[in-house]
C-alpha positions as CSV (number, residue, x, y, z in Angstrom):
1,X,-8.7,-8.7,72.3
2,X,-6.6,-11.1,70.1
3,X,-9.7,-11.5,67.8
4,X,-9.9,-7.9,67.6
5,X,-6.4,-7.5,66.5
6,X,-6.8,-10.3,64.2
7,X,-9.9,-8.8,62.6
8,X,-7.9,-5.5,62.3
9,X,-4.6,-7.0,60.7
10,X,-7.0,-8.9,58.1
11,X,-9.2,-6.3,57.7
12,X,-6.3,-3.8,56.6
13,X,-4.3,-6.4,54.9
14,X,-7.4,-6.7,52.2
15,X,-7.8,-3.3,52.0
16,X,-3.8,-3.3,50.8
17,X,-4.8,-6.1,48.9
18,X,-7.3,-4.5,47.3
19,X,-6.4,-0.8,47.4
20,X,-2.6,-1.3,46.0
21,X,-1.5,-4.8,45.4
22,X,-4.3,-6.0,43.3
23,X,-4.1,-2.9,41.1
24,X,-0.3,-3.1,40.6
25,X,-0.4,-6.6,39.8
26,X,-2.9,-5.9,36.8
27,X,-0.9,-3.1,35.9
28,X,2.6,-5.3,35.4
29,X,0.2,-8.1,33.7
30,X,-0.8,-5.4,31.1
31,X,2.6,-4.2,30.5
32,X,4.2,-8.0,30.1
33,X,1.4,-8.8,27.6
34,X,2.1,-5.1,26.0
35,X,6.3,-6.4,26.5
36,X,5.1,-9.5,24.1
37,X,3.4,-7.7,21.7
38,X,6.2,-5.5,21.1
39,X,8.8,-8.4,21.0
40,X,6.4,-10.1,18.7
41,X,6.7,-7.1,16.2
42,X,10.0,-6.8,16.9
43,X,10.6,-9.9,15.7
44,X,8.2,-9.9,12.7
45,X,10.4,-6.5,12.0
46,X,13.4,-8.6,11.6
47,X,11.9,-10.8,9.5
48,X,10.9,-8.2,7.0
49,X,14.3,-7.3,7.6
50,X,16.0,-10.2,6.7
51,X,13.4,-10.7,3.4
52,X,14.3,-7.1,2.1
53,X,17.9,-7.8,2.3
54,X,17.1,-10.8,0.3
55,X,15.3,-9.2,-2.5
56,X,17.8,-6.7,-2.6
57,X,20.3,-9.4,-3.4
58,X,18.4,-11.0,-5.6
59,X,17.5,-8.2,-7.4
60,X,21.4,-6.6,-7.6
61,X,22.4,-10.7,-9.5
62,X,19.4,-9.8,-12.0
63,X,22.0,-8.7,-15.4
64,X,21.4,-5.0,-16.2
65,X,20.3,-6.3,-19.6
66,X,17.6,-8.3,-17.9
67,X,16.5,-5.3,-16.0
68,X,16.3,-3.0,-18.9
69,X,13.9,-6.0,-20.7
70,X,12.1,-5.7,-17.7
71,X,11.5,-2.7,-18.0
72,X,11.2,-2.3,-21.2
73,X,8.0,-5.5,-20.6
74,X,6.4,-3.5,-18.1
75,X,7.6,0.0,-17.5
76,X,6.8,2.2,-14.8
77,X,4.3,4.8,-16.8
78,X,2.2,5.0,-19.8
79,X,4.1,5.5,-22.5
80,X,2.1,5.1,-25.4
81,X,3.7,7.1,-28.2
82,X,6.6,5.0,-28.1
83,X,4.3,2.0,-28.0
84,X,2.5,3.1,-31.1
85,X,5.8,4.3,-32.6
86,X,7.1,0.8,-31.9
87,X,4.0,-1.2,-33.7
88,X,4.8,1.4,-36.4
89,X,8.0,0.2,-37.2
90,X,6.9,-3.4,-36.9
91,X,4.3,-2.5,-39.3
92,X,6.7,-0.6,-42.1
93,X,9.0,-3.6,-41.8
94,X,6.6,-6.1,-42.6
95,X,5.0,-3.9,-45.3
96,X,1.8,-3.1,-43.4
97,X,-0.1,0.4,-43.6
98,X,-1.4,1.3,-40.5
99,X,-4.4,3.9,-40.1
100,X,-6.5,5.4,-37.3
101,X,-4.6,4.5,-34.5
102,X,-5.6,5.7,-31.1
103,X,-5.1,4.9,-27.3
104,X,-7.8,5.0,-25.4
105,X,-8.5,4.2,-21.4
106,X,-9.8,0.9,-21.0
107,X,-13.3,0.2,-21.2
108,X,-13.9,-2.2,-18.3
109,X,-16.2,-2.4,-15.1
110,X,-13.3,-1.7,-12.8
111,X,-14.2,1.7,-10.9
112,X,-11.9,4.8,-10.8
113,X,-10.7,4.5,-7.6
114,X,-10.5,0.8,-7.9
115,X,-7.6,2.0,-10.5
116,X,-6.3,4.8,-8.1
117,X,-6.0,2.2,-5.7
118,X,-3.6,-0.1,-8.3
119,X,0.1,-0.4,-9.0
120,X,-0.7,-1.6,-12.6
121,X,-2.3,0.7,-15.4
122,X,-3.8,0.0,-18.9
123,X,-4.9,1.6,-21.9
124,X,-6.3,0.5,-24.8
125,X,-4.4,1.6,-28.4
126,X,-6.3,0.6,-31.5
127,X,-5.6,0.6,-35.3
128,X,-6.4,-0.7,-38.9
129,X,-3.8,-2.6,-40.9
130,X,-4.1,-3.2,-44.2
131,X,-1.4,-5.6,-45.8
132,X,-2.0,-9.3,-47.7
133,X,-2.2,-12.3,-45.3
134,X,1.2,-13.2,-45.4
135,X,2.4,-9.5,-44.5
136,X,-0.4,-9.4,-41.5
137,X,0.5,-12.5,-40.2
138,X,4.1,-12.0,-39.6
139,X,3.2,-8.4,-38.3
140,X,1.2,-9.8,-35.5
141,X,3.7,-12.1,-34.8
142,X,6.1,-9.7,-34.4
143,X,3.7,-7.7,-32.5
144,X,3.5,-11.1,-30.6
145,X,7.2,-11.3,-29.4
146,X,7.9,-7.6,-28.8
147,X,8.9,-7.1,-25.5
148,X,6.3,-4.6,-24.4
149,X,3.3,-6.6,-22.2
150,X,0.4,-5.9,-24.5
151,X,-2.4,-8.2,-24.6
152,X,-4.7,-8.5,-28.1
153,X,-8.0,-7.7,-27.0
154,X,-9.8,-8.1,-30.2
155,X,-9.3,-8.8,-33.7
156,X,-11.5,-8.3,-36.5
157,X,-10.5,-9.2,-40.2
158,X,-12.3,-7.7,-43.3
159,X,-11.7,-8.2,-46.6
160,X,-13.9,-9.3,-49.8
161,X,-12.9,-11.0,-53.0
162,X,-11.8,-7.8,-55.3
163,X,-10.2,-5.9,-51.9
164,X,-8.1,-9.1,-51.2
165,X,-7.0,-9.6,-54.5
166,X,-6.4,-5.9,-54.9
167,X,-4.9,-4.7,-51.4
168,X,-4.9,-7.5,-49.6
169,X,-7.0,-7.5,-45.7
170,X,-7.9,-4.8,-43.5
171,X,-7.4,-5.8,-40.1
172,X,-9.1,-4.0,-37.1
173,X,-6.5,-4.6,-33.9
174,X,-7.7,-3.9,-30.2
175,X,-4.3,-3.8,-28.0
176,X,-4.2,-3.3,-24.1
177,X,-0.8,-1.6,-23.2
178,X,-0.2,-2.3,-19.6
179,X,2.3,-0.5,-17.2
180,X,3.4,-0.2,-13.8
181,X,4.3,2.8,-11.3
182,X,2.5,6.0,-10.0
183,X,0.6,6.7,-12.3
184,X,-0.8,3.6,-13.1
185,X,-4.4,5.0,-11.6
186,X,-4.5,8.4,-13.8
187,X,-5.4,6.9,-17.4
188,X,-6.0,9.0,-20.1
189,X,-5.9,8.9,-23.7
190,X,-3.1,11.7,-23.4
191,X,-0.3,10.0,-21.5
């Protein structure tokens, strides 16, 4: 009868083994390793945290002249009338005439979306000049150190004996105008 008894008692403690214990004890396994995930992004949290409050204090020390030449460098949308207005100015100060300017999207292999997808936008303004050397020369230099981000993506130069002697070169200019912000991925040529 003892062995009976002791059959029973093991027999029923496996089956609370099995039936509760071993259940509940995969259930508080699972919610510890679910406890460390969430104190691991807890604490990756904080460290974001701490990083924004950084860059915020970096970027409050940052002059608000240096800001405004930061954004004047790379603003946040496609201004390009007051791009082309700008190189105008450069131009009539240097004694350049400019003709046939235009901006148009950029004519690269990136996809639409790709663009949709990015913080950064481009366009593509080009123009003629027509000036002597000396005159173009100092224009693109200008053009060089303006504070707008523009990039010179091609430069052609024409200009024979007579037309040199007589009006100097005519210079074809291919600019890329970048900018930042919203609505970096809609480009068109009327922004």
């Amino acid at each position: 009868m003892n062995i009976i008894v002791t059959l029973l008692l093991f027999a029923t403690s496996l089956g609370i083994f099995f039936g509760f214990t071993k259940p509940q004890y995969e259930k508080i396994t699972d919610d510890i390793s679910l406890r460390d995930q969430y104190a691991q992004v807890l604490t990756r949290m904080e460290t974001l945290k701490n990083k924004s409050n950084e860059l915020a204090g970096q970027y409050s020390a940052i002059p608000k002249d240096g800001i405004l030449k930061i954004n004047q460098a790379l603003p946040d949308s496609n201004d390009s009338v007051q791009t082309i207005m700008t190189i105008q100015k450069l131009a009539a100060r240097n004694g350049v005439t400019l003709t046939n300017a235009g901006v148009d999207a950029p004519k690269d292999s990136t996809t639409a979306s790709a663009r949709k997808a990015s913080t950064m936008g481009e366009s593509v303004l080009t123009f003629k000049a027509q000036a002597p050397y000396t005159s173009i020369v100092k224009f693109l230099g200008e053009v060089e150190r303006n504070l707008r981000l523009i990039d010179i993506q091609s430069l052609s130069v024409v200009g024979d004996e007579k037309a040199v002697n007589k009006n100097g070169y005519e210079v074809d200019v291919s600019l890329v105008i970048h900018w930042t912000g919203s609505n970096a991925g809609s480009l068109s040529a009327n922004n």
